[in-house]
C-alpha positions in Angstrom: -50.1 -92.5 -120.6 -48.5 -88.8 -121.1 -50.9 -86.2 -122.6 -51.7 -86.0 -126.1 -51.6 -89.7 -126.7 -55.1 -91.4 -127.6 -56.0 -95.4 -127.7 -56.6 -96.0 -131.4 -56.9 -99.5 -130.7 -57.3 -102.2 -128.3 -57.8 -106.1 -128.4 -57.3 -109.1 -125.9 -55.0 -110.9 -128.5 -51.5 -109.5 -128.0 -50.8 -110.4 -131.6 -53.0 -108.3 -133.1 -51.9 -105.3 -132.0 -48.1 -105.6 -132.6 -50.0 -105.8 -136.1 -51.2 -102.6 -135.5 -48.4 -100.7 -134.0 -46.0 -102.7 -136.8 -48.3 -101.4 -139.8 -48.7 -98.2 -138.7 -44.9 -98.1 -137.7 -44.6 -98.9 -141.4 -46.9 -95.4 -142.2 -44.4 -93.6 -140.0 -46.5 -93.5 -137.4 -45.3 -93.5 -134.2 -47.8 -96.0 -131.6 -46.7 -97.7 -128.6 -48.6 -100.7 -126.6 -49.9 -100.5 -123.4 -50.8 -103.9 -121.9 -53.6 -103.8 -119.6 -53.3 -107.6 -118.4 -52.7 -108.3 -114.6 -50.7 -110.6 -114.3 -52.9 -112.3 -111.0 -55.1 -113.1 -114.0 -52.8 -114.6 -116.8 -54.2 -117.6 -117.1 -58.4 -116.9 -116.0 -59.0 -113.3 -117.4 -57.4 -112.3 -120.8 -55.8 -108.8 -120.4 -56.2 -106.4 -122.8 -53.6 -104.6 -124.8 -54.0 -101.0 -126.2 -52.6 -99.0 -129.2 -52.0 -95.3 -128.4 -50.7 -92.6 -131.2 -50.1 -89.4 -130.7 -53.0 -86.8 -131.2 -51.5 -85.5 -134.5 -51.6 -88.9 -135.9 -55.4 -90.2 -134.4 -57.0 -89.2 -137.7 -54.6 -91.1 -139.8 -53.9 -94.5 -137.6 -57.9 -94.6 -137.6 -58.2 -94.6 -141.2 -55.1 -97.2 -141.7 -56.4 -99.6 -139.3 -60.2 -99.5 -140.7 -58.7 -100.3 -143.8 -56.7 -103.2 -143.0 -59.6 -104.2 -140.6 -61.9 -106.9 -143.3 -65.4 -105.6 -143.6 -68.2 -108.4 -141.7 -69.0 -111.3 -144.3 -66.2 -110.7 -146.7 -63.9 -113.6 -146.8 -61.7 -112.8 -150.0 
């Protein structure tokens, strides 16, 4: 990854963070996907795919995604 860019976010359900980079893509907020799955593995070890922002934004895409994240136990 090139300097200045931190991993905001990471899951082993590719959906979820296209989410991510889609929502904040929608806050102007630049993020890109790294996926961290070998592909020796596909089908016995799920890989695991990571959010980076730059630094400028960390703050911000933290906040977003906490927000959009639903707290433990609320089902609304």
């Amino acid at each position: 990854m090139e300097k200045d860019w931190v991993k905001v976010y990471h899951s082993n359900i590719a959906y979820e963070a296209e989410i991510i980079r889609g929502m904040l893509a929608e806050n102007e907020i630049d993020a890109v996907i790294v996926n961290r799955q070998d592909s020796s593995f596909v089908t016995m070890l799920p890989g695991m795919d990571e959010v980076y922002v730059h630094i400028d934004n960390e703050e911000k895409a933290k906040q977003l995604i906490a927000e959009s994240r639903p707290e433990p136990g609320n089902i609304d």
